[in-house]
N, C-alpha and C positions, 0 to 999 in steps of 0.2 A: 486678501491673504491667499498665497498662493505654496500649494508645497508639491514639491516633485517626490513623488513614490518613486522607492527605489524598486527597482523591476529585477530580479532573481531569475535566471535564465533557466536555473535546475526547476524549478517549483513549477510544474507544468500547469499551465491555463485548460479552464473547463472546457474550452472545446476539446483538447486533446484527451482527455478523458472522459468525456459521454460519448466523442464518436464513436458509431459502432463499423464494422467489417460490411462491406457489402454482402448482401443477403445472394444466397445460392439463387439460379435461375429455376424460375415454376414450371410445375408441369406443364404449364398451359402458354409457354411462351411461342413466339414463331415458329410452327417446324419447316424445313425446304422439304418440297415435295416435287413429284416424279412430275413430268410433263404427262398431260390428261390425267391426272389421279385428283381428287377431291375430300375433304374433310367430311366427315360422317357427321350431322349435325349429335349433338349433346342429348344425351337423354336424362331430363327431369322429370321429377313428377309434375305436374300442372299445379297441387298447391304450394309446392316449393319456391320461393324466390329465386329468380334468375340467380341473382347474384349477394353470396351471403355479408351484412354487414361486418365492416373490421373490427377485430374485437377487442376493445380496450385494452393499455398494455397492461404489462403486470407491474405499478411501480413497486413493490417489495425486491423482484427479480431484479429491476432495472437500476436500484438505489444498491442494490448488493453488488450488481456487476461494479457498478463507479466508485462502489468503497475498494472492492478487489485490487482497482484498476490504482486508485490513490495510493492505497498501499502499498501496492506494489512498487509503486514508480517513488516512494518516498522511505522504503525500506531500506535502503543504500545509505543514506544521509543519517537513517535512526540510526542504523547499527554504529555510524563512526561516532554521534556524538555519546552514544551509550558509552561506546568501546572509552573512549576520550573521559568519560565520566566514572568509571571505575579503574580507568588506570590512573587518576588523580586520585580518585580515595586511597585505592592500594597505596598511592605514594604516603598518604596522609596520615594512613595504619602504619606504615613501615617505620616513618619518622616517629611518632608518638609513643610508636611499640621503643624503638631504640632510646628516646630518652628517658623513657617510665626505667629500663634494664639499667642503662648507665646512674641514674638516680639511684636505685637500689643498690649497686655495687656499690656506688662512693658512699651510701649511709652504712653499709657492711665493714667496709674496708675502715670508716672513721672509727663505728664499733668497735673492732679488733685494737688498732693502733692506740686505743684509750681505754682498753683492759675491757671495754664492757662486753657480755654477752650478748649475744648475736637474737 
């Protein structure tokens, strides 16, 4: 059994939405330096780790970015079908409202015409 998913070009794929922006360059990236000039070695404490481990991300932060990000890109699509969904109810109120009115005229107007009280 084979079935071909239909693929929606608007409904953006999770890579497009977890990738994140390239990260700014570190302090500690290449500097160009003067001809005879030398970097000044690093001063650590000696029980200090050279080099600190990375530190877990935060997923709270990182599940909030990607919902941001979802919404964001599918907030376009909600609003028309909302907008699309109360501008049929409106029709639907409008209609119902006008026949409940015309309904009540013609039981008013038959009252009248057959002497009865209204």
């Amino acid at each position: 059994m084979s079935q071909n998913p239909v693929f929606d070009s608007s409904i953006p794929v999770l890579t497009e939405v977890v990738l994140e922006p390239a990260p700014p360059p570190q302090a500690d990236s290449p500097v160009a330096l003067a001809p005879g000039e030398a970097l000044a070695p690093a001063e650590t404490p000696d029980d200090a780790p050279a080099q600190a481990a990375p530190a877990e991300p935060d997923w709270n932060a990182l599940e909030r970015r990607i919902a941001e990000r979802v919404v964001a890109q599918l907030q376009p699509q909600l609003d028309a079908v909302v907008r699309n969904a109360l501008a049929s109810a409106g029709d639907q109120i409008h209609i119902g409202l006008r026949q409940a009115v015309e309904q009540i005229v013609a039981q008013q107007v038959a009252a009248i015409e057959f002497g009865q009280k209204p």
